[in-house]
N, C-alpha and C positions, 0 to 999 in steps of 0.2 A: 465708238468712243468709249474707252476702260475709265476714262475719269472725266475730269471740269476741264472742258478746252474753250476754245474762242465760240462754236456751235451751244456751251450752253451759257450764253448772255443772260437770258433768264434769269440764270442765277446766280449772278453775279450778286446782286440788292444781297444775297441770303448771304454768302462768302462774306462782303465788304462788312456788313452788319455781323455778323458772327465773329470778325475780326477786332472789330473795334470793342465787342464787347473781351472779348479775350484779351485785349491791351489793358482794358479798363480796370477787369477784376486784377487782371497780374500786378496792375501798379497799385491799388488798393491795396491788397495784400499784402504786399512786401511792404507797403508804409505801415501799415497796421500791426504786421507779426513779425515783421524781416524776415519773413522768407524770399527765397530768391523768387524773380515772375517767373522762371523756367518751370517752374516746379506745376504752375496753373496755367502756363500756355501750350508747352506739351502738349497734356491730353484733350485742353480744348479743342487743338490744334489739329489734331488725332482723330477725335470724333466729327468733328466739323468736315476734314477731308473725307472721313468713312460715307457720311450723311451725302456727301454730296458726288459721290464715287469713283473717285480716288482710287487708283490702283491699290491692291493690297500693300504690293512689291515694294512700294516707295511711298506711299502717306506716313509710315512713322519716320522715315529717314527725312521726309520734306517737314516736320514737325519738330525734328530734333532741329536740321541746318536750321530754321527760319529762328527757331528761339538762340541759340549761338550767337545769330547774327543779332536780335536784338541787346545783347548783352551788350555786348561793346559797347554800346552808348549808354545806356544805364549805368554799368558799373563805371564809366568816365564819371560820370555825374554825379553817383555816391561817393566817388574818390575821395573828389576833391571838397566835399562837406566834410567829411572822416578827417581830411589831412589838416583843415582849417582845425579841427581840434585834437590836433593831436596823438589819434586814434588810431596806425597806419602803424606797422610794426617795419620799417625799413631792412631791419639785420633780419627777420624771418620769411621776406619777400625774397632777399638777394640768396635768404639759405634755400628755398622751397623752388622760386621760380624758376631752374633751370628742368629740375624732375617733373615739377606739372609741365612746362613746355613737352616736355619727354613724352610725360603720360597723357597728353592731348594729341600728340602723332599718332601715338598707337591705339588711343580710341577711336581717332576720325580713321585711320586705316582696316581697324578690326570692322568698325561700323559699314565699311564702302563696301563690305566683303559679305558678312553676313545678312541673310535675309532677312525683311521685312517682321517678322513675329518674334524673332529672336531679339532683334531691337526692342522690339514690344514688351516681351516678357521682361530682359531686364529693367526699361523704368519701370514695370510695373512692378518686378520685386523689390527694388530700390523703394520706390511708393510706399511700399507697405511697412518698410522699417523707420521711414522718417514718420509717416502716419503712429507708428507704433511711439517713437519718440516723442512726439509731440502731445499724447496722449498719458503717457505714462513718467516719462522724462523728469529727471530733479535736477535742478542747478546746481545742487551741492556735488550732484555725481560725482568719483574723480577715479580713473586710473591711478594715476601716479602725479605728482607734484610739479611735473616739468617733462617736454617734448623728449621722445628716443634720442640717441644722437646718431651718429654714422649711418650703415647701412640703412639700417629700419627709417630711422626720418626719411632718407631718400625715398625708400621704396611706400610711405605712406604718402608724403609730397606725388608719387608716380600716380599712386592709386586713385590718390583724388583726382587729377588729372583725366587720368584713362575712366573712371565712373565717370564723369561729369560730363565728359564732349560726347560719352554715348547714349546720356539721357539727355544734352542739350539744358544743360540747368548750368549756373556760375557756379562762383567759390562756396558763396553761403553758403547754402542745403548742406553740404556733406563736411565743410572745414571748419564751421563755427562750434555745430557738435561735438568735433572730433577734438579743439582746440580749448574748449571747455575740459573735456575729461581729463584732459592734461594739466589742468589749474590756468589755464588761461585766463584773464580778464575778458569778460563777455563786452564790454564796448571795444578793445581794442581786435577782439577776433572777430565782431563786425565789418568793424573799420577794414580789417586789413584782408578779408575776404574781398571785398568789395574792389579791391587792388588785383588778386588771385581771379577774379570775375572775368577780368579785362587781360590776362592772360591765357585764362581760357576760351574765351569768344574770340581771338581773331584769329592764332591757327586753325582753333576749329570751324570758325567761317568757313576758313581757305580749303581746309580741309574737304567739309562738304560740299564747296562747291565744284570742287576738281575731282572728287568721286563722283558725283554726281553728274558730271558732266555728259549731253546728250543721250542719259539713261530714258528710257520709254515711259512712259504710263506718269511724269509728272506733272502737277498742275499747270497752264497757262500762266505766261510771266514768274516763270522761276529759271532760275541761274544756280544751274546744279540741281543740289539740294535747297535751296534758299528760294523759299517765295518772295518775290519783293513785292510781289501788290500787300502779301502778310507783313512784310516788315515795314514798310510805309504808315499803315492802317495801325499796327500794332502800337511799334515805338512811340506814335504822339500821346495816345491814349493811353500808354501806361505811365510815362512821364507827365502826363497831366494831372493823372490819380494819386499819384504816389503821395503829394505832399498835404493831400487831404486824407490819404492813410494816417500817414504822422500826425495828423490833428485828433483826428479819433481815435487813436491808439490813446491819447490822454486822456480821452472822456470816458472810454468804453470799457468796461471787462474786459479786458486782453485773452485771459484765459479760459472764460468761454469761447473768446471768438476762436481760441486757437483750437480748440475742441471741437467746435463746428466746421472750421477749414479743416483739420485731420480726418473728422469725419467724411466731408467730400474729396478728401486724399484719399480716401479708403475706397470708399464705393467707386472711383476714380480705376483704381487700379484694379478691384476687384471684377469690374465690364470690362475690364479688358483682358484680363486674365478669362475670364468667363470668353471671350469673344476666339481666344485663343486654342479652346477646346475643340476638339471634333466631332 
């Protein structure tokens, strides 16, 4: 047996507990910092399958599907808190949505194709610049005053896309940043990531699941790439944390905490960059 099948029951207790805390900190987090959960169930995700072994071939592919597939309901659920206030950029969804759909095709397709460490490497590079962001980062930052138009907008709406379905993270992480530098209002490129979240989770769902499909060496109870004992365990646990994020977010030093989550974004990315080495 190359990974966790039905023969190791054992350890299952360790899986289902590893899970639920991995739902737990994700929802946390993202109530706390907005960051998206993908960003901290990934490589829990990752390490957790490694620990318990996991094909090399497919634990980051089964890490990236299963966090996809939690998004969808998350970013449902931040939606419609965003839209209640107003917060949901309608005209930059209908201008963006078609190019992330795009660019989420050709991430679940590049991702079904290339191996196991290459996945790896990139969230792990990816890791290290939001890490670097979040650590260094000013609000004031700005490119320019206002989005590209034609070509370029498309092809950064693609971008996000095709990034995003191949680390398995929503809209946040990569659109809130990016829609900032551009003079964006930070509540409503919240808001309207959060919309972008839910466009990127469900072709990429589908995506990995139909790459995925009767590949070897993946955990027990997954469909595809999509663990579902991980997205069962996950999804409640992060949605139960989340709203107790938000409460601490107003008591707590925000920017510490965000400096101690980037820090374990770092060293995150850096074990597995390190695990990567020959």
């Amino acid at each position: 047996m190359t990974g966790l099948g039905i023969a190791a029951v054992p350890q299952l207790p360790i899986l289902g507990g590893g899970l639920l805390l991995a739902g737990g900190f994700a929802g946390l987090a993202a109530g706390m910092m907005g960051v998206g959960g993908g960003i901290v169930i990934v490589p829990v995700l990752y390490h957790l399958f490694t620990a318990l072994g996991v094909d090399e071939a497919v634990r980051m592919h089964v890490a990236v599907g299963t966090s996809l597939a939690t998004i969808i309901a998350t970013s449902l659920t931040s939606l419609r808190a965003h839209r209640r206030r107003g917060a949901v950029d309608g005209d930059l969804l209908r201008a963006w949505g078609p190019a992330i759909f795009l660019g989420v095709l050709a991430g679940t397709a590049v991702a079904g194709v290339v191996r196991g460490p290459v996945l790896t490497a990139v969230f792990a590079g990816m890791a290290v610049l939001v890490t670097l962001h979040m650590l260094f980062g000013k609000p004031e930052w700005r490119i320019a005053d206002g989005l590209p138009s034609g070509a370029p907008r498309q092809g950064l709406a693609g971008g996000i896309g095709m990034v995003s379905a191949m680390m398995g993270i929503g809209g946040g992480t990569l659109s809130v940043p990016i829609l900032t530098l551009f003079g964006y209002p930070i509540h409503r490129a919240v808001g309207t990531a959060a919309a972008l979240g839910f466009i990127i989770g469900v072709p990429g769902t589908v995506g990995f699941v139909l790459t995925g499909w009767n590949v070897p060496g993946r955990p027990d109870f997954s469909l595809g790439y999509v663990n579902l004992l991980g997205l069962a365990l996950i999804l409640p646990a992060s949605m139960a944390m989340a709203p107790l994020g938000a409460r601490l977010a107003h008591s707590l030093d925000t920017r510490a905490l965000r400096r101690v989550f980037a820090l374990f974004l770092g060293l995150t990315a850096a074990r597995m960059i390190y695990g990567l080495l020959p």
